[in-house]
C-alpha positions as a printed Julia matrix, in Angstrom:
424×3 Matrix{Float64}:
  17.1    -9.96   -8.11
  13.75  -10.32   -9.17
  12.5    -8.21   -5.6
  14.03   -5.59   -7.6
  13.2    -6.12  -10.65
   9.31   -5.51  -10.24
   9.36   -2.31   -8.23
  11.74   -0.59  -10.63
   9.42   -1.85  -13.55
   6.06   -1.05  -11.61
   7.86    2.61  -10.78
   8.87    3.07  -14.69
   5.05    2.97  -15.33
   3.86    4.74  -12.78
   6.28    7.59  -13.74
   5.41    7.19  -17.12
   1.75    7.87  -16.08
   2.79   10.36  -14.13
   4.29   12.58  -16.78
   1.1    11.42  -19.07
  -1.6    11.71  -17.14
  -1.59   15.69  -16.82
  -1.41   15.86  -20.57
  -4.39   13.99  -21.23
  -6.29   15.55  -18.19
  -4.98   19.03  -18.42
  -7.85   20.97  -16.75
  -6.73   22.28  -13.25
  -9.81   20.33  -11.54
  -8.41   17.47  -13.38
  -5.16   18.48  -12.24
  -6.2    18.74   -8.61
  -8.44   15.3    -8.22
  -4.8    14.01   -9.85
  -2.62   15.51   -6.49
  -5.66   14.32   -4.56
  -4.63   10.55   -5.98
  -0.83   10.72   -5.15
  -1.37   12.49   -1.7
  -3.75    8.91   -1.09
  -1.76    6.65   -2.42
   0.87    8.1    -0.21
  -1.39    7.86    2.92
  -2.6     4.1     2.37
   0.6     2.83    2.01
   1.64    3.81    4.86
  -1.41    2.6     6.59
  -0.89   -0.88    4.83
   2.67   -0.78    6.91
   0.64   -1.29    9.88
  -2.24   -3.17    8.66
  -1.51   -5.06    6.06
   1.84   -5.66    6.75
   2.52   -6.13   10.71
  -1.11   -6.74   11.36
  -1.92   -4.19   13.39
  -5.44   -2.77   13.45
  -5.26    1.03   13.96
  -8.24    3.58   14.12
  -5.99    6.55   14.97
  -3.53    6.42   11.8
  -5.01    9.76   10.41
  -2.81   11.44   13.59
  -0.14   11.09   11.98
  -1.09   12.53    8.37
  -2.5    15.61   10.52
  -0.02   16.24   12.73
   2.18   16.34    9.69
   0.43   18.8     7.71
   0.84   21.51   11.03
   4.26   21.16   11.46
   5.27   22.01    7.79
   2.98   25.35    7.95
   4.87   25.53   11.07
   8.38   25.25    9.45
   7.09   27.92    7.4
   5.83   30.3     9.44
   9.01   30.98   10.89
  10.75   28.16   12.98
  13.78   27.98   10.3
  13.16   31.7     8.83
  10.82   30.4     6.51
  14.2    29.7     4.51
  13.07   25.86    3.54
  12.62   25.17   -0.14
   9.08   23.72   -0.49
  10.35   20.05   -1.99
  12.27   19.8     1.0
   9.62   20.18    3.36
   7.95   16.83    3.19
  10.44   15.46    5.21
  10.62   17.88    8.17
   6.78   16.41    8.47
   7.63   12.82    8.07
  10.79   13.76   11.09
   7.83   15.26   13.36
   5.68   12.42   12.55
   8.19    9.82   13.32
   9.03   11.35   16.45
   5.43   11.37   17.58
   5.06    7.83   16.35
   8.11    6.85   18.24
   6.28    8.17   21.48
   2.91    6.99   20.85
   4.28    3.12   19.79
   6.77    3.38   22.67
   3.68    1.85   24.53
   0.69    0.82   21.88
   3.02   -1.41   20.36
   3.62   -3.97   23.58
   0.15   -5.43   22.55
  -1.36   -6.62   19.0
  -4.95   -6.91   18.02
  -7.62   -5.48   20.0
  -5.4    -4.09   22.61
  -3.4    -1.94   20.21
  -6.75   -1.2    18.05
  -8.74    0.37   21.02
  -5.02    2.34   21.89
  -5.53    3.86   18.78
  -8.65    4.92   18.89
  -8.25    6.31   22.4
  -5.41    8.48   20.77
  -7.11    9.9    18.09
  -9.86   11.21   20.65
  -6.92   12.52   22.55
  -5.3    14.43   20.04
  -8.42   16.0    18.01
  -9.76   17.0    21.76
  -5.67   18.1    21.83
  -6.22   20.03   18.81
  -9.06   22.55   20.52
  -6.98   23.12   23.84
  -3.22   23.2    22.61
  -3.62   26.85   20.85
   0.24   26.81   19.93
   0.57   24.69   17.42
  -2.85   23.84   16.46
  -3.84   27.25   16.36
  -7.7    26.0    17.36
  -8.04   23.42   14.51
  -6.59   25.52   11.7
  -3.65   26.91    9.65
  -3.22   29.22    6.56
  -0.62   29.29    4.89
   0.35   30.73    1.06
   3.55   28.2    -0.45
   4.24   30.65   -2.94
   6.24   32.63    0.12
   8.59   29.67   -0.33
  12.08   30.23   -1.54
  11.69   29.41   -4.92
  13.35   26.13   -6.51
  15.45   26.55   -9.08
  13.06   29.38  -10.44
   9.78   27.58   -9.42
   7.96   29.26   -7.45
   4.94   26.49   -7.31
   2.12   29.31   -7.84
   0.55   26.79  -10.74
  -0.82   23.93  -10.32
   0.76   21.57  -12.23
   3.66   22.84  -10.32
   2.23   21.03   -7.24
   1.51   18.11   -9.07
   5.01   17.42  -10.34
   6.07   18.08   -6.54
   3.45   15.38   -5.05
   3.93   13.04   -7.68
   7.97   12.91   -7.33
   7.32   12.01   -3.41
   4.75    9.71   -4.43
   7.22    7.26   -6.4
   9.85    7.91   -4.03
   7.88    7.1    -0.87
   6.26    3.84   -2.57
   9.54    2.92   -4.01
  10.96    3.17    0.17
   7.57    1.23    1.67
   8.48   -1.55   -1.24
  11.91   -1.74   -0.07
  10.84   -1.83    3.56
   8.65   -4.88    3.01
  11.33   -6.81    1.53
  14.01   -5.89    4.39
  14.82   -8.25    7.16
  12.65   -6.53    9.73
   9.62   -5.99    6.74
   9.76  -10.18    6.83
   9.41  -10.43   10.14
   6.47   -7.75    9.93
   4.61  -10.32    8.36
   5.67  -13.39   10.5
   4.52  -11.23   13.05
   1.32  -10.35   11.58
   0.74  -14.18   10.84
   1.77  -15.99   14.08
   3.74  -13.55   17.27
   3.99  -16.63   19.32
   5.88  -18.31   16.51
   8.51  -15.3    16.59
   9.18  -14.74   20.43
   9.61  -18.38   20.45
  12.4   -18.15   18.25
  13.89  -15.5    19.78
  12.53  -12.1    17.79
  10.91   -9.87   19.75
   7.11   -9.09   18.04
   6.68   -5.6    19.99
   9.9    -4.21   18.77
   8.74   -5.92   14.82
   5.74   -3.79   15.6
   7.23   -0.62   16.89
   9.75   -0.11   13.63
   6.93   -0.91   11.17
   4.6     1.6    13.13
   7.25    4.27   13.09
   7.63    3.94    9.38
   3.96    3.81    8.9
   3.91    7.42   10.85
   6.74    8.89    8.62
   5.36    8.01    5.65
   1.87    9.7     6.96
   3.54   12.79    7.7
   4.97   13.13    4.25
   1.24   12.82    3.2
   0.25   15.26    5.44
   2.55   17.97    4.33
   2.04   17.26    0.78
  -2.11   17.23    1.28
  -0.78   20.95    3.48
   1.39   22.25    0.22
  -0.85   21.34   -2.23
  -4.52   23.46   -0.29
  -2.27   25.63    1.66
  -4.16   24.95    4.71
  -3.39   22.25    7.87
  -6.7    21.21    9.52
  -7.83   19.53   12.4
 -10.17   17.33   10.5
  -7.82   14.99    9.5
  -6.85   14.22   12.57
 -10.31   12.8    13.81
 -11.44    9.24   13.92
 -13.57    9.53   11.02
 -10.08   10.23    8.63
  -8.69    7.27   10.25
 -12.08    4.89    9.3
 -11.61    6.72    5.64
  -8.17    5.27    4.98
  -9.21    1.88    6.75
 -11.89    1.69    4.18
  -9.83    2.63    1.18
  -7.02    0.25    2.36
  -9.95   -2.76    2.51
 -11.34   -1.71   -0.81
  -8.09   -1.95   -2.62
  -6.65   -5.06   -0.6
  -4.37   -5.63    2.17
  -2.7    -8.39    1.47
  -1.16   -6.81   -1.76
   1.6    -3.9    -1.68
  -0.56   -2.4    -5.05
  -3.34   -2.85   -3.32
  -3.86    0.14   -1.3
  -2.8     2.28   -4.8
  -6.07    0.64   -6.15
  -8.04    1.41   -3.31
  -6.92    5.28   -3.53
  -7.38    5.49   -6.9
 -11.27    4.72   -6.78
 -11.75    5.85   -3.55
 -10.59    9.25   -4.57
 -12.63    9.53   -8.02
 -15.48    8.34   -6.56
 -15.15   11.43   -4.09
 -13.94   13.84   -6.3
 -16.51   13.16   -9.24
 -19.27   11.16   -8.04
 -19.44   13.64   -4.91
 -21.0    16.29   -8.0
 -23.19   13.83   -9.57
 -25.25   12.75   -6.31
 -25.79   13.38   -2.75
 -26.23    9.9    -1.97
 -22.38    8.96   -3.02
 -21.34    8.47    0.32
 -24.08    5.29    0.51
 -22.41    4.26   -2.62
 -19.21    3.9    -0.74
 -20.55    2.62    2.29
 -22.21   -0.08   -0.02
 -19.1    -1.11   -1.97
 -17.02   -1.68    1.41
 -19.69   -3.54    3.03
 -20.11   -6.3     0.05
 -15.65   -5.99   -0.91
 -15.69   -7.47    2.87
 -18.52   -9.6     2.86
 -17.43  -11.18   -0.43
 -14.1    -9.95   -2.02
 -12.21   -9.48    1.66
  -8.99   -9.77   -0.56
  -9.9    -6.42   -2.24
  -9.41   -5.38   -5.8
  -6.1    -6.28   -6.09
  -6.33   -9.92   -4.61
  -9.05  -10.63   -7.52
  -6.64   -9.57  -10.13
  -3.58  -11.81   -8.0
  -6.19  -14.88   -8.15
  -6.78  -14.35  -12.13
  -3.03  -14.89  -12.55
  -3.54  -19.06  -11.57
  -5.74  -19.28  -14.91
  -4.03  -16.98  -17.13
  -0.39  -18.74  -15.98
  -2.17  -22.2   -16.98
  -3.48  -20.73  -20.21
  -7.04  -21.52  -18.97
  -8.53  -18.08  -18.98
 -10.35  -17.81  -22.2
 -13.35  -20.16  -21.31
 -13.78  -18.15  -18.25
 -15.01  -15.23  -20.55
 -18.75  -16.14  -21.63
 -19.61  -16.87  -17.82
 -18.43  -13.82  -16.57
 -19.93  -11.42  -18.93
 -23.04  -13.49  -17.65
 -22.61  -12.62  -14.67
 -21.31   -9.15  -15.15
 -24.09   -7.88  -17.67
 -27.21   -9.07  -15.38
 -25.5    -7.72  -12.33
 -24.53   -4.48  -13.95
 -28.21   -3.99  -15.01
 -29.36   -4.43  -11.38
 -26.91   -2.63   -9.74
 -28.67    0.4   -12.26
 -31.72   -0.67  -11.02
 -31.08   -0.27   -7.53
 -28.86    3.05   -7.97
 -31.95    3.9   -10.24
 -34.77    3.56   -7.89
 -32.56    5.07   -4.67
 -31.78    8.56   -6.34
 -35.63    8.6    -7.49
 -36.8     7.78   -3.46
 -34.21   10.66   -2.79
 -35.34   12.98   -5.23
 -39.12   12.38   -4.45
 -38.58   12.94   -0.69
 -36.79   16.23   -1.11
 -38.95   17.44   -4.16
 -42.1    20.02   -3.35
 -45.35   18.6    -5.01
 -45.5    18.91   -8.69
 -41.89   19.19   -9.44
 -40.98   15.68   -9.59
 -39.12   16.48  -12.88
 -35.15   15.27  -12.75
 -32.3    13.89  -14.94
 -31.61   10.27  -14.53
 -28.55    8.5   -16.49
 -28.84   11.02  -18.74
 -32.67   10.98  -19.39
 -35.35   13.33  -18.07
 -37.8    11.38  -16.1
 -40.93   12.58  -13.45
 -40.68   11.39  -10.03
 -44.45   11.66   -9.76
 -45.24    9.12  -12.72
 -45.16    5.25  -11.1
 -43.55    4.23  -14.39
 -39.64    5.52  -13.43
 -40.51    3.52  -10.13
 -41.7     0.49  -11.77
 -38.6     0.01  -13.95
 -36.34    0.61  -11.71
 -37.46   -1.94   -9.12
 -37.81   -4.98  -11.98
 -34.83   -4.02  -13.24
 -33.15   -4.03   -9.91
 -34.67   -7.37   -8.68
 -34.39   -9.22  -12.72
 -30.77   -7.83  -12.72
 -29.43   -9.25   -9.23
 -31.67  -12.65   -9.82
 -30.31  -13.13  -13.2
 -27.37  -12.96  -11.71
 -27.68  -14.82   -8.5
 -28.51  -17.79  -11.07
 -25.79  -16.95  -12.92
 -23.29  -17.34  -10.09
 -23.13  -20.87   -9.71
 -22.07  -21.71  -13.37
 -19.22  -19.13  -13.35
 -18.18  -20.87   -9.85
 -17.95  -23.95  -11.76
 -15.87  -22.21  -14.75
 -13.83  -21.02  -12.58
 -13.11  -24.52  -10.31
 -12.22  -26.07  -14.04
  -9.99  -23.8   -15.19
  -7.71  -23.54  -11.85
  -7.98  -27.44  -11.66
  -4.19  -29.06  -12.47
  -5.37  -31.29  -14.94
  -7.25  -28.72  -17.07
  -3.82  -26.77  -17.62
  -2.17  -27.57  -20.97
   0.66  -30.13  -20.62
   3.87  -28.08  -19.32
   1.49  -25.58  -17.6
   0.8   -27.56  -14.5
   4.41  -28.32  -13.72
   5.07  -24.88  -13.95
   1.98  -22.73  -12.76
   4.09  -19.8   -12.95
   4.87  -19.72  -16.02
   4.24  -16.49  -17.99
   3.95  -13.87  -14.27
   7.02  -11.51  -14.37
C-alpha cells in the first residue's frame, strides 16, 4: 500500500502548508499570488494527464480551463436560479468541460503525436475565433460576475479574501489527490504504456485511442475546475484564456517543473507563478527571463525541476551525497555571479534605450547606478563572461563528482544491494 501511502503523506503537507502559508503571508496581495498558485497547480496537472502521462502533445488545453470559467458565471447568472452554493460550483465547470472534452477527443484522440498536436491547435483557433461570434455564452470575450450574490455557505459569504483562498485550496488537494489516484488506476497504467510504445498495446489487445480519449477527458475536467476557480476567485470569465498563447503558458510551466514526475507540474506552477506575480513589478524584461529559463530547462535539464531532485535520490540512497557538495557550490557560486552579470548588463541596455539623455540614473540590485557612466557597463559584462567561464570550467569536475558518487562500488557496503534504501 505504499501507492497510498505517499499521496496521503504528500497531501498532509501540502494541507499543512495550506493552513500555514496565509499566516505567514497574510497581506491580501500575498493572499491573492497564493490562489494564483493553487488555481496553477490545478491547471498543470491536468495538463500533465495529457502530456506527461498519455503522451499527448496538446496546444489547445487552455480551452478547456476557459470554457470552464463561462459556464460557472453562467450557472450563476441564472440557469439554476442562481441557487448554487459557490463550493459547489467547481464541478458544474469540470461537467461542461468534460462534456466538451468528450466531443472534441471523440475525434483528436484516433491519432497521437503530431496529428493530435496540430488538432489541438486548430481547436484553440476555432474556439477563441468562437468566442467573438457565439454572443450567447461568450458574451463577446467577457463575463462579470460578483460571487458574493452566492447563497452563502454555512454563513460564508466569500466577500474576503482569504475566504477564496480556503475555497481554492480545498479543490486544490482534492483534485491532485483524484489526478494521483488516476495515474495509479488500471487505465492511468496503460496511459503511460501508451505514451511509451501504442504499437506495443494494440498488439496486445488494448485499444491506445480509447487509453487516450479517458485520460483526455479527465485532463478537460480537471481544467474546468481550474477555470471556475481562476472565475470565483477575479469574478470575471475571459476569452483570453482560451487562446493559444494560455495553452503555450501551461506547456511551458509543465516543462519547467517536469513531466515525467506527478510533483512536477506543482513545481513548475509554483515558480512560474511568483516569477509572474513578483518579478512582473520588479522588471519589464521578466517575460525574457522566462523565455530564457525554458529554453536552457529543455536544452539541458529536459527532466525539469523535479527530475533533478528524483536523480539526487541515487546518491543520497547510497550515502554518497556529501562529497558532491564542494563541486557544486563551485559551480553554483561562479554561475550565480554570471547569471547577475548578464541580468545586470540586460536591464542597463533596457534602461539606456528607453532613458531621455541625461537621466541615465536607476536602481540596480539595490544600488543606484548611471546608465551614462561606462563603468555599470563594464562590470556587468566581466562579470557576466568571468561568471559563466568560471563555471563552464567548473562543469567538468562536478560531472566527474557526480559519475563517482552514483557508481555501485562507491556506495558503502549494504548500500549497493539496496539502492533504495532510505526513499519513503
Amino acid at each position: 500500500m505504499v501507492w497510498i501511502a505517499k499521496p496521503l503523506g504528500l497531501n498532509v503537507l501540502l494541507s499543512s502548508l495550506v493552513v500555514i502559508l496565509p499566516i505567514i503571508f497574510f497581506s491580501n496581495s500575498s493572499v491573492i499570488i497564493l490562489t494564483q498558485i493553487a488555481i496553477t497547480i490545478v491547471f498543470a496537472l491536468s495538463y500533465n494527464m495529457v502530456l506527461g502521462q498519455a503522451g499527448m502533445l496538446s496546444f489547445g488545453h487552455a480551452v478547456y480551463m476557459g470554457i470552464g470559467g463561462f459556464a460557472v458565471v453562467h450557472v450563476m447568472d441564472g440557469v439554476f436560479g442562481g441557487g448554487v452554493p459557490l463550493p459547489i460550483l467547481p464541478l458544474f465547470g469540470g461537467l461542461f468541460s468534460l462534456g466538451v472534452a468528450s466531443i472534441v477527443g471523440g475525434f483528436s484522440t484516433r491519432r497521437g503525436g503530431i496529428s493530435f498536436a496540430m488538432i489541438s491547435l486548430g481547436m484553440v483557433e476555432l474556439v477563441a475565433s468562437f468566442s467573438i461570434i457565439i454572443i450567447v455564452f461568450f458574451r463577446s470575450g467577457g463575463m462579470l460576475w460578483d460571487r458574493t450574490e452566492a447563497p452563502h455557505f454555512f454563513g460564508i459569504d466569500f466577500a474576503r479574501q482569504i475566504e477564496v483562498y480556503y475555497l481554492v485550496a480545498g479543490w486544490m488537494l482534492l483534485s491532485g489527490m483524484a489526478m494521483y489516484l488516476f495515474t495509479v488506476t488500471p487505465i492511468g497504467r496503460l496511459a503511460n504504456a501508451v505514451r511509451d510504445n501504442p504499437e506495443r498495446i494494440e498488439f496486445i489487445g488494448y485499444s491506445a485511442r480509447w487509453v487516450r480519449f479517458y485520460s483526455f477527458c479527465g485532463a478537460g475536467f480537471f481544467a474546468g475546475v481550474a477555470g471556475a476557480l481562476s472565475a470565483i476567485t477575479f469574478e470575471i470569465a475571459s476569452a483570453e484564456n482560451l487562446t493559444v498563447q494560455a495553452s503555450g503558458i501551461i506547456l511551458l510551466i509543465a516543462f519547467l517543473g517536469g513531466i515525467g514526475v506527478f510533483y512536477g507540474p506543482i513545481l513548475g506552477a509554483i515558480i512560474f507563478t511568483l516569477l509572474q506575480s513578483v518579478l512582473s513589478q520588479q522588471t519589464d524584461l521578466w517575460e525574457l527571463y522566462v523565455g530564457v529559463l525554458f529554453l536552457m530547462t529543455v536544452m539541458y535539464v529536459p527532466s525539469g525541476l523535479a527530475g533533478i531532485l528524483l536523480l539526487h535520490t541515487v546518491p543520497i540512497a547510497y550515502g554518497t551525497a556529501g562529497p558532491l557538495i564542494v563541486p557544486y557550490l563551485r559551480f553554483i557560486v561562479p554561475a550565480f555571479l554570471g547569471l547577475c552579470g548578464c541580468v545586470a548588463f540586460a536591464e542597463i541596455l533596457n534602461h539606456a534605450r528607453k532613458a531621455v539623455v541625461g537621466s541615465g540614473e536607476m536602481v540596480l540590485f539595490w544600488m543606484q547606478i548611471n546608465t551614462d557612466d561606462v563603468v555599470p557597463w563594464c562590470v556587468a559584462l566581466s562579470l557576466a563572461v568571468v561568471g559563466i567561464w568560471t563555471a563552464k570550467s567548473q562543469a567538468k569536475t562536478l560531472k566527474e563528482a557526480w559519475h563517482t558518487a552514483t557508481l555501485m562500488e562507491s556506495a558503502p557496503e549494504g548500500a549497493a544491494s539496496n539502492p533504495r534504501r532510505g526513499i519513503v
